[in-house]
Residue frames as a rotation matrix with the C-alpha (Angstrom) as fourth column:
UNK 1
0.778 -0.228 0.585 -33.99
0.573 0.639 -0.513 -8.01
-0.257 0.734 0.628 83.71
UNK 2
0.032 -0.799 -0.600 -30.64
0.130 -0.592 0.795 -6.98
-0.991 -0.103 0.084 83.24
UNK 3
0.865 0.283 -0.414 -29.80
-0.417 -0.052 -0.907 -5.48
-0.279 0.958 0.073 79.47
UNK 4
0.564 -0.633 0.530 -27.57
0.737 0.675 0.022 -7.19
-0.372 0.378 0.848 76.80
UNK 5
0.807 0.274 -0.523 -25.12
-0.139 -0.773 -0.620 -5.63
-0.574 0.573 -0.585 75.37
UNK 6
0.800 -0.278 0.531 -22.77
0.544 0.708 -0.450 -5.65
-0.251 0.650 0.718 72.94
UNK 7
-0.035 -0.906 -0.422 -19.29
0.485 -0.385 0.785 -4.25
-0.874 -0.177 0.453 71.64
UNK 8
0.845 0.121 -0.521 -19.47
-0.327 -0.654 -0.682 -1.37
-0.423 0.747 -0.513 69.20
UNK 9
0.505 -0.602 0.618 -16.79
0.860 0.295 -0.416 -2.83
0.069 0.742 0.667 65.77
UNK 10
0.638 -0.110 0.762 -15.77
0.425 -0.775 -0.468 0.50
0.642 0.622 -0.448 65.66
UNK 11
0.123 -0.074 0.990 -15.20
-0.308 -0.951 -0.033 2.01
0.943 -0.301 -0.140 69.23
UNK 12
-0.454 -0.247 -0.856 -15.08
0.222 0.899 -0.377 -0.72
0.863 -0.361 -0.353 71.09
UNK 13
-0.908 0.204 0.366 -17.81
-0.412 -0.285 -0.865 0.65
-0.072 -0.937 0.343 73.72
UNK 14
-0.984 0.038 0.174 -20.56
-0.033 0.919 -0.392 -0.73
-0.175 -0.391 -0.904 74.92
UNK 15
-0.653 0.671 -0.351 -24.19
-0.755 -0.611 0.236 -0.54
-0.056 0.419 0.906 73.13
UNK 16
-0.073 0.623 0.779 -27.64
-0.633 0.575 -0.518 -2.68
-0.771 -0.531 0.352 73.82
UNK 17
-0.834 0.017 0.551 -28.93
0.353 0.785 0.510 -5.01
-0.424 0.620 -0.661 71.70
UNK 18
0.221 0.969 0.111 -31.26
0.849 -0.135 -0.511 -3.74
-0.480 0.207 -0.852 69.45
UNK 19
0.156 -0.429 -0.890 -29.36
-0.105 -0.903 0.417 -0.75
-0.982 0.029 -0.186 68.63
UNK 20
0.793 -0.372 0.482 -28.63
0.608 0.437 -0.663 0.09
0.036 0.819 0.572 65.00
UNK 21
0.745 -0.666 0.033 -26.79
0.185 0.158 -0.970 2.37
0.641 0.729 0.241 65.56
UNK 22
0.000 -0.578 -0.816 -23.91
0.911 0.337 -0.239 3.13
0.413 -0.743 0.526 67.93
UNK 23
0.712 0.607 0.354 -24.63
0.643 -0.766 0.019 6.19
0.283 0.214 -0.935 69.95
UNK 24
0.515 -0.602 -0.610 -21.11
0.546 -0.318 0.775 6.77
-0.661 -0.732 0.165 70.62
UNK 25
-0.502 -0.864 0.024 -19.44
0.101 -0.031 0.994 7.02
-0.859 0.502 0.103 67.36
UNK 26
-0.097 0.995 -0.037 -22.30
-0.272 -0.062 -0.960 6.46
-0.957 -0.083 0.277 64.96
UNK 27
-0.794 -0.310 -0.522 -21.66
-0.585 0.620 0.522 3.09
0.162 0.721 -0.674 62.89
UNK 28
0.334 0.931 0.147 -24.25
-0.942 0.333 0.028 1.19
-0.022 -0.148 0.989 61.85
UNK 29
-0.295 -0.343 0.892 -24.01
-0.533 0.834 0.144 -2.15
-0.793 -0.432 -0.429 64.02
UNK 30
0.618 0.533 0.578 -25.89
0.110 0.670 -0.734 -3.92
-0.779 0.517 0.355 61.03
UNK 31
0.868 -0.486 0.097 -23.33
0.278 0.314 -0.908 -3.01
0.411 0.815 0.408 57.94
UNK 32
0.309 -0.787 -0.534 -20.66
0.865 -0.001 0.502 -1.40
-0.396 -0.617 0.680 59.75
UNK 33
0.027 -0.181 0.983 -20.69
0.665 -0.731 -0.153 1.67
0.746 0.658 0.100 57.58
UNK 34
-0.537 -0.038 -0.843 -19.62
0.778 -0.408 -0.478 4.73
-0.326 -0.912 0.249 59.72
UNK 35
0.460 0.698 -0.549 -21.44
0.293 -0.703 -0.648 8.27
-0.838 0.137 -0.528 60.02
UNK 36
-0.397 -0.768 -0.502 -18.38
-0.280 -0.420 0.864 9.51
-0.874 0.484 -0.048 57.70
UNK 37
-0.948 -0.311 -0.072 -19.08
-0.199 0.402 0.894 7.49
-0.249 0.861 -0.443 55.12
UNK 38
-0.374 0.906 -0.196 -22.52
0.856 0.255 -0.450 7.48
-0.358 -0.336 -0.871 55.32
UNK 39
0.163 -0.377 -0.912 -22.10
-0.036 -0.926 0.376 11.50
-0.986 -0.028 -0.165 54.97
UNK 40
-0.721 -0.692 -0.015 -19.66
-0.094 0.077 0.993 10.75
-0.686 0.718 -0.120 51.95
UNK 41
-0.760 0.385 0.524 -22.71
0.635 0.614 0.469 8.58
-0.141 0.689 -0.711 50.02
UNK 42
0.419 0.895 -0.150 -25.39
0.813 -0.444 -0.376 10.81
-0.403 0.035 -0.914 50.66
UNK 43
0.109 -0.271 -0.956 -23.46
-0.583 -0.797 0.159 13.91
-0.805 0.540 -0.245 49.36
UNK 44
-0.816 -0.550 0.176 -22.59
0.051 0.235 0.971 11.59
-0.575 0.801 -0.164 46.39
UNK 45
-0.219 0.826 0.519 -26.22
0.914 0.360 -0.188 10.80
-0.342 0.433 -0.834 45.22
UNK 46
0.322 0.036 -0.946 -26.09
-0.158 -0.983 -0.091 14.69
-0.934 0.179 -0.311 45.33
UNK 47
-0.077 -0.753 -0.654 -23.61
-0.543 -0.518 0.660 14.56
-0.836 0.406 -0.369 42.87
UNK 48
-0.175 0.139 0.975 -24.90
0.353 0.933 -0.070 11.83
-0.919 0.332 -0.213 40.76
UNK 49
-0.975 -0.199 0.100 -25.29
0.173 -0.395 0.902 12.68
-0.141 0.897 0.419 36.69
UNK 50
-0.165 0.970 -0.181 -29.06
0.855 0.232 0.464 11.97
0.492 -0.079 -0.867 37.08
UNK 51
0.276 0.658 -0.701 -29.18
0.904 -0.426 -0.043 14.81
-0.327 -0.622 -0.712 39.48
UNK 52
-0.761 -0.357 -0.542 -27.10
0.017 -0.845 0.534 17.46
-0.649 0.397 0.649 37.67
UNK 53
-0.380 0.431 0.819 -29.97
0.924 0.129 0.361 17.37
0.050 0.893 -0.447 34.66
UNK 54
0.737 0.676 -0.007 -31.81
0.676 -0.736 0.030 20.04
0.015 -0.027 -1.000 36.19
UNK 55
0.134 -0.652 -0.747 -28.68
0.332 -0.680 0.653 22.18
-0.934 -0.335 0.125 36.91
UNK 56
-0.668 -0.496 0.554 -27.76
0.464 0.305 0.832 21.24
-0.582 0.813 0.026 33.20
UNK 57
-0.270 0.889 0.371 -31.15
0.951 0.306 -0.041 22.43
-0.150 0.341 -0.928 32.19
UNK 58
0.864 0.304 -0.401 -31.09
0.431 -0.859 0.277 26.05
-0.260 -0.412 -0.873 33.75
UNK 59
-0.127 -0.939 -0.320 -27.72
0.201 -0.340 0.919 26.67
-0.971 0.052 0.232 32.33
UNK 60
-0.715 -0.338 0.612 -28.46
0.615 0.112 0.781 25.93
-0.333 0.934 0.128 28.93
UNK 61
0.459 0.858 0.230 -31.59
0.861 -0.493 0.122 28.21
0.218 0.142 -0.965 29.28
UNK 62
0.506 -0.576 -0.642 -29.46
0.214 -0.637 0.741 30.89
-0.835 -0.512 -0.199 31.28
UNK 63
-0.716 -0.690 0.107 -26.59
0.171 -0.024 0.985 30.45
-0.677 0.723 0.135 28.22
UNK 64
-0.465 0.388 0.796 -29.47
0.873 0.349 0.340 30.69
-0.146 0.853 -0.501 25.79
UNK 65
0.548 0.603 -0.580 -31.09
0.833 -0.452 0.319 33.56
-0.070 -0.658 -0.750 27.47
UNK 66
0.122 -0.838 -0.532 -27.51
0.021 -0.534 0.845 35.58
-0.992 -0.114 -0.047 27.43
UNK 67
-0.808 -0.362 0.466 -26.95
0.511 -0.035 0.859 34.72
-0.294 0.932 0.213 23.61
UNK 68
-0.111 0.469 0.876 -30.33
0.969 -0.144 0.200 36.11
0.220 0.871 -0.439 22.70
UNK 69
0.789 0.156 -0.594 -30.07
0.360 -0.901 0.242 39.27
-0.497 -0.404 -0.768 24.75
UNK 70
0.020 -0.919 -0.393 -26.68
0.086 -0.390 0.917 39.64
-0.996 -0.052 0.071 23.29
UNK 71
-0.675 0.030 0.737 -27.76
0.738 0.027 0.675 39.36
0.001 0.999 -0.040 19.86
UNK 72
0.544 0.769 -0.335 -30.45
0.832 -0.545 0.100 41.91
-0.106 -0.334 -0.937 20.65
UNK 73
0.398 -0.440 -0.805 -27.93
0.208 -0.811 0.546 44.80
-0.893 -0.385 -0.231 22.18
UNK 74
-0.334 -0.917 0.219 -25.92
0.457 0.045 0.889 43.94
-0.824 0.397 0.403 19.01
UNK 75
-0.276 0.600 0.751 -28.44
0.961 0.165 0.221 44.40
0.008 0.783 -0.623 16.68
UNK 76
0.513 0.597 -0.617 -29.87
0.831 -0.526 0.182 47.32
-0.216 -0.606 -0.766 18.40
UNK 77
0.150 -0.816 -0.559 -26.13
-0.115 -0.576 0.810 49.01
-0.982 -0.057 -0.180 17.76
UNK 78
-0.723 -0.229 0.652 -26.11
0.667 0.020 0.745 48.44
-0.183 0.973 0.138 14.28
UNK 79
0.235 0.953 0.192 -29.21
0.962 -0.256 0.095 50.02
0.140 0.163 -0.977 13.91
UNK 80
0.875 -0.019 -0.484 -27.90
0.204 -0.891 0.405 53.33
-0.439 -0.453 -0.776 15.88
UNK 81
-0.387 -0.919 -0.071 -24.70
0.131 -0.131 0.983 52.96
-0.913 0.371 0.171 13.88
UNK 82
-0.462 0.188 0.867 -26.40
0.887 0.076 0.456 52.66
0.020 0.979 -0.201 10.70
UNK 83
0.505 0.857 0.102 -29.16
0.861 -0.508 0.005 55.41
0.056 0.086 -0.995 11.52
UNK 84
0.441 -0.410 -0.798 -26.34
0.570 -0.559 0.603 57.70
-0.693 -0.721 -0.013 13.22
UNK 85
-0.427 -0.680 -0.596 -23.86
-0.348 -0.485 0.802 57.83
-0.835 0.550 -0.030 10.51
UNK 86
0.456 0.573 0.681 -26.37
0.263 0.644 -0.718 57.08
-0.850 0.506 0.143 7.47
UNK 87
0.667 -0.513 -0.540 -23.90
-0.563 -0.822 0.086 59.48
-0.488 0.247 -0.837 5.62
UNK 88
-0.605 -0.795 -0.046 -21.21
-0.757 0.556 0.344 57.17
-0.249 0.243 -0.938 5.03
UNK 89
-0.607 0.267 0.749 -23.92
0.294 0.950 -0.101 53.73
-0.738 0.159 -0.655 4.54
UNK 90
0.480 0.867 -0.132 -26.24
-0.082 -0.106 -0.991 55.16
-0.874 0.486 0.020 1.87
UNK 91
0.655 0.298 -0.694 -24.25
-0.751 0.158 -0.641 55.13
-0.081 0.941 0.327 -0.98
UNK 92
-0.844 -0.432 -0.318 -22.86
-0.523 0.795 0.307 51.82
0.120 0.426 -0.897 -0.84
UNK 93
-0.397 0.690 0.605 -26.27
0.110 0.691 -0.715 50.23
-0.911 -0.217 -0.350 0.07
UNK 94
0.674 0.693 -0.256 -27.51
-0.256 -0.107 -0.961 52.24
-0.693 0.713 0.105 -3.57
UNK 95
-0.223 -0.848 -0.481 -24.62
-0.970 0.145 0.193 51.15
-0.094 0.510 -0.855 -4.94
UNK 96
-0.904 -0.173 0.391 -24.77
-0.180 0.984 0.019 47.54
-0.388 -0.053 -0.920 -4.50
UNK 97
0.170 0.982 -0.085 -28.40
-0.071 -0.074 -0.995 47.79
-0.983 0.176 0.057 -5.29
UNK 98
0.689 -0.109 -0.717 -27.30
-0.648 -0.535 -0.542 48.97
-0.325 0.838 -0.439 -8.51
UNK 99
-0.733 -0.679 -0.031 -24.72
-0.607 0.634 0.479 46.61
-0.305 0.370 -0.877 -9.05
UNK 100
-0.871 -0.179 0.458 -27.23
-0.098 0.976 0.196 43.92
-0.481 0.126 -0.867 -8.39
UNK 101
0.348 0.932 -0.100 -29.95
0.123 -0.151 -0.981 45.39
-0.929 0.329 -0.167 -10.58
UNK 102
0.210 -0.520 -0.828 -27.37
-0.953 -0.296 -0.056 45.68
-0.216 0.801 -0.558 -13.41
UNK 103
-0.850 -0.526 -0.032 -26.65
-0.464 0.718 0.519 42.37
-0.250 0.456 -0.854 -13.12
UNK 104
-0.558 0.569 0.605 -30.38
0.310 0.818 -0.484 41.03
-0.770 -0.082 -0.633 -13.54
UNK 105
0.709 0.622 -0.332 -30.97
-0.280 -0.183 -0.942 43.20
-0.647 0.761 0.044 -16.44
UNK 106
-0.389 -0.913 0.121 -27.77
-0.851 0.407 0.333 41.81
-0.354 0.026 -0.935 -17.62
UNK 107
-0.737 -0.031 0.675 -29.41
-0.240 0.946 -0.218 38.40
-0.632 -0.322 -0.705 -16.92
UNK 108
0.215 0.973 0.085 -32.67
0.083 0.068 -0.994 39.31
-0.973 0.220 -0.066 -18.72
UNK 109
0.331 -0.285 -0.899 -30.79
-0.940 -0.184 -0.288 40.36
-0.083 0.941 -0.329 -21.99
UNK 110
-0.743 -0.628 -0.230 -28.70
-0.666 0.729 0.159 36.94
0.068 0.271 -0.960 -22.32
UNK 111
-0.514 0.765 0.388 -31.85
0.147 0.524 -0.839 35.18
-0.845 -0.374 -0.382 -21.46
UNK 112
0.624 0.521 -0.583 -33.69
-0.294 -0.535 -0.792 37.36
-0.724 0.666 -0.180 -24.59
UNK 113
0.392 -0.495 0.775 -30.55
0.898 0.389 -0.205 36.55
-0.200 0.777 0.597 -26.88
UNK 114
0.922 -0.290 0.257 -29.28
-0.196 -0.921 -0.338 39.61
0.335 0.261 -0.905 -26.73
UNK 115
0.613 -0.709 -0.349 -25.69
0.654 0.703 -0.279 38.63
0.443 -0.058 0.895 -26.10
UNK 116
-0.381 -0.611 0.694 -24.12
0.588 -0.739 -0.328 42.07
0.713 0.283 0.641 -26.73
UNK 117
0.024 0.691 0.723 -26.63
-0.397 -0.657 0.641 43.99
0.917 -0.302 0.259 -24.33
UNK 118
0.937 0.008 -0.350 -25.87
0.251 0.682 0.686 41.36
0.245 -0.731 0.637 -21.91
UNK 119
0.127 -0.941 -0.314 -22.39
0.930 0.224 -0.292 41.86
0.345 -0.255 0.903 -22.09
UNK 120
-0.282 -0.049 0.958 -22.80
0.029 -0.999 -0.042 45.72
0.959 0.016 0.283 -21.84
UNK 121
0.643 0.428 0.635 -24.64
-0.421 -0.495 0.760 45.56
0.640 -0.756 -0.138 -18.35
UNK 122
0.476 -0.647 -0.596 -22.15
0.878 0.307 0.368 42.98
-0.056 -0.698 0.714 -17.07
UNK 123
-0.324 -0.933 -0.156 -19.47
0.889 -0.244 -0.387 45.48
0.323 -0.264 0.909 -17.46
UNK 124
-0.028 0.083 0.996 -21.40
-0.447 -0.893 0.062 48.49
0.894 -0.443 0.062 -16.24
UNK 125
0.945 0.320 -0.074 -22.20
0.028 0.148 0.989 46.16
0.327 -0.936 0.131 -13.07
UNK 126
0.286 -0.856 -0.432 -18.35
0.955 0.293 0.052 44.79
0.082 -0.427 0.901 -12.58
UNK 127
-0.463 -0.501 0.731 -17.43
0.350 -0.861 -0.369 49.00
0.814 0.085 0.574 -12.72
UNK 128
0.232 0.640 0.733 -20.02
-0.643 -0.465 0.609 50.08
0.730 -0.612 0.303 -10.66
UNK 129
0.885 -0.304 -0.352 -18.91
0.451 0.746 0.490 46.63
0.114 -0.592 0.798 -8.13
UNK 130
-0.064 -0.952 -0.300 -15.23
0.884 0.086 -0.459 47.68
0.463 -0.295 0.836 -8.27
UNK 131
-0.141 -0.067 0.988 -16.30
0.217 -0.976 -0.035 51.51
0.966 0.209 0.152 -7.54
UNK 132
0.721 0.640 0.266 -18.30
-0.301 -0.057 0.952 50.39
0.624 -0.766 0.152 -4.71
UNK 133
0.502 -0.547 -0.670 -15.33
0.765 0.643 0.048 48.19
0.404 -0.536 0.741 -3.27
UNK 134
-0.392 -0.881 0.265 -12.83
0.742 -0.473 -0.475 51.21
0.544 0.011 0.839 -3.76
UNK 135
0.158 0.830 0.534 -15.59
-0.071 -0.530 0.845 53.42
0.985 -0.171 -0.025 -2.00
UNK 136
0.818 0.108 -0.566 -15.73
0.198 0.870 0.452 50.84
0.541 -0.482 0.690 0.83
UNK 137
0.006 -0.970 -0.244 -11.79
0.809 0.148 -0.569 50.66
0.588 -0.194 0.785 1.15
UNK 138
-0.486 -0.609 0.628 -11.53
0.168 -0.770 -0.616 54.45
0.858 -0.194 0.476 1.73
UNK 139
0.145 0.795 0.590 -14.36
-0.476 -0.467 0.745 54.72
0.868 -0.389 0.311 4.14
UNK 140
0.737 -0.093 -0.669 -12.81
0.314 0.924 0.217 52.16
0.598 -0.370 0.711 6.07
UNK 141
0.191 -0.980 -0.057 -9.67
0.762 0.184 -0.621 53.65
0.619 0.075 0.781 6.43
UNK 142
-0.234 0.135 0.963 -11.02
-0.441 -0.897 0.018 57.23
0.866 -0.421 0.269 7.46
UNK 143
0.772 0.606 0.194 -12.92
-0.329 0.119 0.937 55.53
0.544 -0.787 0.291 10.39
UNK 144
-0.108 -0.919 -0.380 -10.40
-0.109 0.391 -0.914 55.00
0.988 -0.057 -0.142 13.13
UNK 145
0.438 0.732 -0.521 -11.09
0.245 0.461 0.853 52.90
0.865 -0.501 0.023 15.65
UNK 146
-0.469 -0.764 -0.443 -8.79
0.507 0.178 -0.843 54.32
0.723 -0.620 0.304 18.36
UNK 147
-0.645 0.721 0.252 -11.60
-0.669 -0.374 -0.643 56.56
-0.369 -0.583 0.724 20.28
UNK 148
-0.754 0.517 0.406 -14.97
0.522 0.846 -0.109 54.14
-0.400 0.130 -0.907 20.01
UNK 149
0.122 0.896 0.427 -16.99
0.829 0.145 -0.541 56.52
-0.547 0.420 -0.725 19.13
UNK 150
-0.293 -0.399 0.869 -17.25
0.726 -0.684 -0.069 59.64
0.622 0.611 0.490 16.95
UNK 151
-0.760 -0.392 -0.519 -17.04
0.598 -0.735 -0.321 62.64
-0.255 -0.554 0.792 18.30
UNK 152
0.416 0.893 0.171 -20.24
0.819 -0.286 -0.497 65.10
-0.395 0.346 -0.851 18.33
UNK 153
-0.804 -0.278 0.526 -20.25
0.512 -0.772 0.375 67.95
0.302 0.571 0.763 16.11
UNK 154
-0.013 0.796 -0.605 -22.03
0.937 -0.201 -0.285 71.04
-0.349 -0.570 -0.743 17.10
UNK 155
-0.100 -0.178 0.979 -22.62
0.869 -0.494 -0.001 73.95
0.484 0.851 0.204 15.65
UNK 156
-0.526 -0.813 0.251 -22.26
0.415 -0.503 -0.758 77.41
0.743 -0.294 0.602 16.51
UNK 157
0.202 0.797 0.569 -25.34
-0.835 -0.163 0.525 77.71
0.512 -0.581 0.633 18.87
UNK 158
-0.520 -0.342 0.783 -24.11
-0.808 0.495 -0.321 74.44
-0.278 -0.799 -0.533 20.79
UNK 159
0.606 0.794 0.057 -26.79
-0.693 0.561 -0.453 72.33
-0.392 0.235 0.890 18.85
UNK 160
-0.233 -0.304 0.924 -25.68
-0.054 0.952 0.300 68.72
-0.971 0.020 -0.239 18.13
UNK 161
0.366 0.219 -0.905 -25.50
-0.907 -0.132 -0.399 68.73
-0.207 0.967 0.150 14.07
UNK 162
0.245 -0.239 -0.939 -23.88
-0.533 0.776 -0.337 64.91
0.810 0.584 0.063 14.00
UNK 163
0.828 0.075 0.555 -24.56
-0.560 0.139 0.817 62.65
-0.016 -0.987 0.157 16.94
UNK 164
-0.207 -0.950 0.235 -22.11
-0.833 0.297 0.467 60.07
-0.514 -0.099 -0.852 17.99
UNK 165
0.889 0.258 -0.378 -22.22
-0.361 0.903 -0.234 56.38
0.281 0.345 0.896 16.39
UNK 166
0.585 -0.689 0.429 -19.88
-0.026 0.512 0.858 53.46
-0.811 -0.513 0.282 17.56
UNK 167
-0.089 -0.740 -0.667 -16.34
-0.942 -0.155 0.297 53.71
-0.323 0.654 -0.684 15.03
UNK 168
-0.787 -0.586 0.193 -15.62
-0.454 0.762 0.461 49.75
-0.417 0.275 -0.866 15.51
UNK 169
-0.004 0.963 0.270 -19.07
0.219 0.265 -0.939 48.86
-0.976 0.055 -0.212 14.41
UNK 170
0.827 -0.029 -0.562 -19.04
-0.472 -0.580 -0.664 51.17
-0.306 0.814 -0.493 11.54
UNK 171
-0.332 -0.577 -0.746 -16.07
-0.926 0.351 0.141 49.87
0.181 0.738 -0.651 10.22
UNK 172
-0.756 -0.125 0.643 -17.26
-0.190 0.981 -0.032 46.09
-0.627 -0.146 -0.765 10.78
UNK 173
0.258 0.919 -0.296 -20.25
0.054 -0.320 -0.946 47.50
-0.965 0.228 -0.132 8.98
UNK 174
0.393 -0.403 -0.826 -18.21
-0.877 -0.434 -0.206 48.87
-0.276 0.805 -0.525 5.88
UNK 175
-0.600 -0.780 0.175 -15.86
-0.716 0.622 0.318 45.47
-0.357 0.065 -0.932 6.03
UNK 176
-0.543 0.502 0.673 -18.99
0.212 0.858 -0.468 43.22
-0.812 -0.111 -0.572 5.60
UNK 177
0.937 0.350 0.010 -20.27
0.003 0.019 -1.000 45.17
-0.350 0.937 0.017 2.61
UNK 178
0.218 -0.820 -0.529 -17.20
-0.873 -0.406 0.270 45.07
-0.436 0.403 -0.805 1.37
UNK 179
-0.820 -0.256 0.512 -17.30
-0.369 0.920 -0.131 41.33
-0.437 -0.297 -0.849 1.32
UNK 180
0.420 0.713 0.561 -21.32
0.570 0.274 -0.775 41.00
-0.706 0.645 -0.291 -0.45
UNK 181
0.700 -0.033 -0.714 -19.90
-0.637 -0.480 -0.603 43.56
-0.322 0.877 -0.356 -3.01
UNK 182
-0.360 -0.822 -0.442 -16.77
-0.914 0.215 0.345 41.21
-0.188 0.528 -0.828 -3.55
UNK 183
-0.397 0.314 0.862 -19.24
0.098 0.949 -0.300 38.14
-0.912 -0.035 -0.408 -3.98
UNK 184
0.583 0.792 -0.181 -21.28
0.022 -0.238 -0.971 39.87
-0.813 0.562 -0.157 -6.14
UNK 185
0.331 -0.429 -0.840 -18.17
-0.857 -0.510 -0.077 40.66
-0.396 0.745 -0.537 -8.51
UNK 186
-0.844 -0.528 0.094 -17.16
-0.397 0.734 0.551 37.04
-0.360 0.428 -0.829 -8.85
UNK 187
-0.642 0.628 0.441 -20.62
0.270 0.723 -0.636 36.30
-0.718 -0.290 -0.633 -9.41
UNK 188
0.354 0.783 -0.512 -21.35
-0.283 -0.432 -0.856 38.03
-0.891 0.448 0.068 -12.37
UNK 189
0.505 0.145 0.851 -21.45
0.496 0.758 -0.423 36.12
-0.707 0.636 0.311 -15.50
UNK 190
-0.778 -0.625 -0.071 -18.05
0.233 -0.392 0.890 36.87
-0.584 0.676 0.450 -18.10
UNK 191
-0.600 0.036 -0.799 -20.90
-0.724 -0.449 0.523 37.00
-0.340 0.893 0.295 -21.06
């Protein structure tokens, strides 16, 4: 029995019957779709929105992953900035304290009817608030951020007497109380 065959659409060679596809060129005799394009679709479905979810998934974990480590390190450096140079953060932290313990005894007197006693602690708080600011200001200025950190001090045996602490920290540190102490001053009651 001799075999049938047929002309490949594509290539124009000769291929049995029965064939799907051509084994010269490799179009399928049934839609005519070539290998190329065949190729093409199957990398699309790759690419389909449906399949990116997982990718989409492991990023936003990854990206989520990176923000909380980075909030971590950051934290971590305040801490060693604060602890380093507690010198310079202690009295504005008892400051502000004070402010805002002046203003709630403040609050308790005007509450009592004591008008006059009320007004007295506002204005020790707004003095003690502007002191802190002007505090604040200068400490700011001294820190200069042009070396990142401070420089150790050592004394005359070679011992470390003032470790280092990051500068640009320390002054983002100082800038942000600077900012709750200037809330606090609009926020205390004329009387």
């Amino acid at each position: 029995m001799a075999k049938v065959t047929l002309k490949c659409p594509a290539c124009d060679k000769d291929v049995e019957l029965g064939e799907v596809e051509c084994p010269h060129c490799g179009v399928n005799l049934k839609s005519g779709e070539s290998y190329e394009a065949k190729q093409k679709k199957a990398k699309g479905k790759d690419q389909h929105p449906e399949h990116f979810a997982g990718g989409i998934y492991a990023g936003v974990i990854v990206a989520f992953t990176l923000v909380v480590f980075a909030g971590y390190m950051y934290q971590s450096m305040v801490e060693k900035t604060i602890t380093r140079a507690w010198d310079i953060f202690e009295y504005p932290v008892l400051k502000q304290q004070e402010v805002e313990d002046l203003v709630a005894i403040g609050s308790h007197h005007a509450a009592e009817g004591e008008p006059t006693m009320a007004k007295e602690k506002y204005g020790e708080a707004r003095k003690a608030g502007e002191d802190l600011i002007t505090y604040l200001d200068a400490q700011f200025q001294m820190i200069r951020p042009d070396d990142p950190y401070a420089k150790k001090r050592t004394d005359r045996y070679g011992r470390e007497t003032k470790p280092q602490f990051n500068k640009r920290i320390a002054r983002r540190l100082l800038h942000n109380m600077k900012l709750k102490a200037q809330q606090t001053l609009e926020d205390i009651p004329a009387a």
